[in-house]
N, C-alpha and C positions, 0 to 999 in steps of 0.2 A: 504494500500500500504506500503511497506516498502521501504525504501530507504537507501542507504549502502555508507558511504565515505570512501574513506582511502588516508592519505594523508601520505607523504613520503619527505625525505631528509631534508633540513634546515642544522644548522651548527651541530647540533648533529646527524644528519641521524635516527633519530629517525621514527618507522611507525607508524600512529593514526588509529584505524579502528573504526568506530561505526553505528551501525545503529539504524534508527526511525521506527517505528508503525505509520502510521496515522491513525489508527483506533479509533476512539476515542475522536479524538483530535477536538478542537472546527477550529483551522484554518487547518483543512485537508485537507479541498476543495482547500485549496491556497496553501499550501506546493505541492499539487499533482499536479496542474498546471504550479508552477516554475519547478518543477521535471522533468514534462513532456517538458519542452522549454527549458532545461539546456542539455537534453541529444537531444533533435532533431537534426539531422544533418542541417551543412549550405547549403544554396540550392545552388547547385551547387562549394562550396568548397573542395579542395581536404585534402585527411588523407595522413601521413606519420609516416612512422614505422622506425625510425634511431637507428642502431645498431651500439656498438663499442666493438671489441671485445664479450663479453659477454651479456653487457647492454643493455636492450633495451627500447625504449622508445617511444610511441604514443604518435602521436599530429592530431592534427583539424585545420584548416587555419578556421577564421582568427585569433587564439590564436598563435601567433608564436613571439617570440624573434626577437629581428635584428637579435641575435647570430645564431640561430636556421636556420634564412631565407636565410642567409649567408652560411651556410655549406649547406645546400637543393642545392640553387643555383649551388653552385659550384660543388656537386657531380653529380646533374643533369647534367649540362651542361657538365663536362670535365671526369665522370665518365666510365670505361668500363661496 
């Protein structure tokens, strides 16, 4: 299985990309497992996609910010 991060932003906005093989590897069986329960979706939580101008940005409840839950809210509720 291969498995592919990339992580983005912090104070230098810098992008890390890399990926793993578990082929091979003595804990595969376990990295493929987290793998696999890291990307499942929540049952029954919703995805949101927030654009600003250009940027865009995916999220998964229940990984959300106050900040995040707070602009959701209020675009939801008083948005056209």
């Amino acid at each position: 299985m291969l498995i592919t991060v990339t992580r983005s932003g912090g104070l230098a906005g810098f992008e890390k990309l890399r990926a793993l093989d578990t082929s091979g590897r003595a804990d595969a069986a376990e990295l493929e497992k987290i793998a696999r329960r890291a990307i499942a979706p929540v049952a029954d939580g919703y995805h949101y996609r927030i654009t600003v101008d250009d940027e865009v940005l995916d999220l998964q409840d229940p990984c959300l910010s106050d900040t995040q839950r707070e602009l959701i809210r209020t675009v939801l509720g008083e948005g056209a």
